[in-house]
N, C-alpha and C positions, 0 to 999 in steps of 0.2 A: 277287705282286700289284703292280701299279701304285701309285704315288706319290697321292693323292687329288689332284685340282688346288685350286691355292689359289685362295681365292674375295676376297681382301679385296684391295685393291691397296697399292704403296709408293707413287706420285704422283697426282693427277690434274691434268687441266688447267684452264686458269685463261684465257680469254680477257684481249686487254689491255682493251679495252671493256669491261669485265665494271661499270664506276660509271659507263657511259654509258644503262645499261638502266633502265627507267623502273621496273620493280620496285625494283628496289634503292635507286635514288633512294627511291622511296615507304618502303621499310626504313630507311633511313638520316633520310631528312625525320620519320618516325614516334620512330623509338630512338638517332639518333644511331651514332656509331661503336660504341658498347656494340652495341647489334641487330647489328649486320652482324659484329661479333667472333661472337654468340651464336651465329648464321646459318653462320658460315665452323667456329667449332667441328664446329655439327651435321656440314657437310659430314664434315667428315676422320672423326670417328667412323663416318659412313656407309659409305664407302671403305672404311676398316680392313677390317670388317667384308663390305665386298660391295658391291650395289646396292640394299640397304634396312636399316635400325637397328627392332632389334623389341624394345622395351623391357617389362618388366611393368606401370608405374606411369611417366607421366609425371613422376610428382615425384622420383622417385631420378634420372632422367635431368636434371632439373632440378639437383640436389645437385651431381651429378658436374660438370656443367657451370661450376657457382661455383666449384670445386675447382680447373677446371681454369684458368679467368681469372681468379680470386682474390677474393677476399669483402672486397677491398678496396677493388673495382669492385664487385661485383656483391654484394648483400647478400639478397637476400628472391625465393626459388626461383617467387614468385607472379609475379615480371616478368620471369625466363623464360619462363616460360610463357603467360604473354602475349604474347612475341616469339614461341613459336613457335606461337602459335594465328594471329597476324596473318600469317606466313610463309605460313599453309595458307591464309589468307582473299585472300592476293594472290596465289597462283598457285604460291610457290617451292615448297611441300609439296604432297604429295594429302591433302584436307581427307578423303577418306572414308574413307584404309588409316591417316591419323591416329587416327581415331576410334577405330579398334582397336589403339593405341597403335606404331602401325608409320608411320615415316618415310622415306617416299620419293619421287619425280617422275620423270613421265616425261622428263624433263632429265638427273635423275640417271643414270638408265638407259641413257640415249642413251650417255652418256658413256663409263658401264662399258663397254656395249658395244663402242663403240669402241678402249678399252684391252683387251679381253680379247677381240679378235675371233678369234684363233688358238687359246683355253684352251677347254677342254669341262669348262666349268661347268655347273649345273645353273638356267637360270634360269627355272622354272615358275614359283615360289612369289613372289607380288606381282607380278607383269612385266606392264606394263600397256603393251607398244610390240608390233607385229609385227617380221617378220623386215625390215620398207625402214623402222622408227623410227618410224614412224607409231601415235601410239594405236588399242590395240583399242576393238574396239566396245562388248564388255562392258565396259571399263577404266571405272574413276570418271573423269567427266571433270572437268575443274577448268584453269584458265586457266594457260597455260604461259608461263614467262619466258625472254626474248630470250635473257638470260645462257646458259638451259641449251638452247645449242650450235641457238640461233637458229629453234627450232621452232615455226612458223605454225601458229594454232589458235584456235578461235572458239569453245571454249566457255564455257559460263558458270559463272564460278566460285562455289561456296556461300560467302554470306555467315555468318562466325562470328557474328555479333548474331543471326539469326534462331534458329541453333541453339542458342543460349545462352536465347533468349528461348523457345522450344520445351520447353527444360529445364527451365523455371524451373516453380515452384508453380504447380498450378492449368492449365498448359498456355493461357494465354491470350494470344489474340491481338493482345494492348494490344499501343500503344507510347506507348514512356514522352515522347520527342522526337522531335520532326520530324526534326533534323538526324539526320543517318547515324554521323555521326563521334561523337557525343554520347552517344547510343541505344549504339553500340556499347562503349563505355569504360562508360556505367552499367551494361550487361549484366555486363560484366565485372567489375566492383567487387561486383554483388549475387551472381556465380557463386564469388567469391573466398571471401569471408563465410558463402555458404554449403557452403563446403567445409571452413573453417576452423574454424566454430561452426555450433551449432544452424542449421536451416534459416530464411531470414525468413521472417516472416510479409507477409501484403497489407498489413498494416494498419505494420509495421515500413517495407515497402520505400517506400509512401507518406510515409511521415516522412522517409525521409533524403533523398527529392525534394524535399518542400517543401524541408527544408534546405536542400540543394543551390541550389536555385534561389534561396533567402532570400543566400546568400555568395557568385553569380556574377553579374553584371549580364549579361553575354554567352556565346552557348553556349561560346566558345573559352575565357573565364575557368573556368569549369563546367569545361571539358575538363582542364584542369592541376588544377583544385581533385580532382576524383576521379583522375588519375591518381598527385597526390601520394597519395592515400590507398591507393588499390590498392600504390603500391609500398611504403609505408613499415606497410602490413597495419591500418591502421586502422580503427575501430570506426564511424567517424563522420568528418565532412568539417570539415574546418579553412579558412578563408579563406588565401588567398596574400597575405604580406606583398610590399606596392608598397614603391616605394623612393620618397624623397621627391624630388619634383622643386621646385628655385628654391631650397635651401638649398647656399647656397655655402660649401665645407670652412672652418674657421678659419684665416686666414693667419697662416704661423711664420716665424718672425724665422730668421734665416740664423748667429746666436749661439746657444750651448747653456750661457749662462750669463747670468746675472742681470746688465742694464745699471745703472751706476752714474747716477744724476741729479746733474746741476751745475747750481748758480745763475752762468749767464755772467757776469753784471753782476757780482757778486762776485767772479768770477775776474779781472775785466777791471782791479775796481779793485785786488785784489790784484795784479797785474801791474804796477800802474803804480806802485805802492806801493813793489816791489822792486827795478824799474828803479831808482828815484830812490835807493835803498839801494844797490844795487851789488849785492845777495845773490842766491843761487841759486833759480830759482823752484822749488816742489815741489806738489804738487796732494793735500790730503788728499782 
């Protein structure tokens, strides 16, 4: 019998454009270097493995991942996964083979593709491209990014707020803010809490609103005030210490020792005192 073909790759490729792409930007504007670290892990475990990552539990893939960029950076497996729920909401994941705890894009795919175009691999199982790269028609569609290997495409991506908000008690069609960006961060704070503890209640998620809104003056303050909390797993929203503005630091002496005080005038007349002596002056 033949050798099985291997299905996981040793490289992939990496455009040099690849932080000219407005995805990414959006990844990096949202998480910083950490997200796009969290993002570039996912990738390579993806590869290893093939053209899709099929996990049992998003939160073990969450663990490993802190493992693997160190818990020195990354502390609480609830902001992973917040990275990679916003990755599926901007296009770099498929938000619907996420759902089934399966990580892949039609980006990704292209790619393998193109690495493994001579290997008879078996790619039935998730392959959401035909044979010219282009998504099928059954395929989840979901908005594809430049990065992965420049694929033109007009669909419309699901928003993670609505399906967080779809999840939630009750299945009701409120929204808690106007803003999108707002909506979406409290969805995620009330889906954390309720994975972490008992489910909220209406009358619970209504309190930590008013909260919320009693410690932010603007949705963007709102925004850091729950995002601190979502990462540091908190019970309840904390205000963001301001730093004082118009206090100017204590100016320090450029000596690291206790100045001596003299009375000049007394020095002066002792000076003159000495002179007329002849003796040596000395300064107690």
């Amino acid at each position: 019998m033949g050798r099985r073909p291997k299905t996981g790759l040793d490289y992939f490729p990496k455009d040099v454009d690849y932080y000219d792409d407005f995805k990414i930007m959006d990844l990096m504007n949202e998480y910083g270097p950490l997200g796009q670290t969290i993002y570039d892990v996912i990738l390579c475990m993806i590869y290893h493995e093939g053209y899709y990552l099929e996990v049992p539990k998003m939160e073990q893939l969450a663990v490993k991942i802190i493992k693997t960029i160190g818990n020195r950076w990354v502390k609480k497996k609830d902001f992973v996964l917040q990275v990679i729920h916003y990755c599926a909401e901007i296009g770099l994941f498929d938000q619907a083979l996420l759902n089934q705890n399966v990580i892949t894009s039609v980006g990704v795919q292209r790619r393998y593709k193109e690495v493994t175009v001579r290997n008879k691999v078996d790619r039935s199982k998730y392959w959401l491209i035909d044979e010219n790269g282009q998504p099928l028609l059954n395929a989840p569609k979901n908005k594809i990014s430049a990065t992965e290997t420049s694929i033109s495409a007009t669909e419309i991506p699901i928003n993670v707020s609505e399906k967080r908000q779809k999840e939630s008690k009750g299945k009701e069609s409120k929204r808690y803010y106007a803003d999108p960006a707002l909506e979406r961060e409290f969805l995620l704070y009330i889906d954390m809490r309720n994975h972490t503890g008992p489910e909220l209640t209406k009358e619970q998620i209504k309190v930590l609103k008013e909260e919320l809104d009693s410690l932010g003056e603007t949705d963007e303050e709102k925004i850091g005030i729950v995002r601190k909390a979502f990462a540091s797993g908190w019970k309840s929203f904390y205000p963001i210490r301001k730093r004082q503005q118009g206090k100017k630091p204590k100016k320090q002496g450029f000596h690291n020792f206790k100045q001596r005080d003299y009375d000049f005038d007394e020095l002066e007349k002792k000076l003159m005192e000495k002179q007329m002596e002849g003796d040596e002056i000395t300064f107690e």
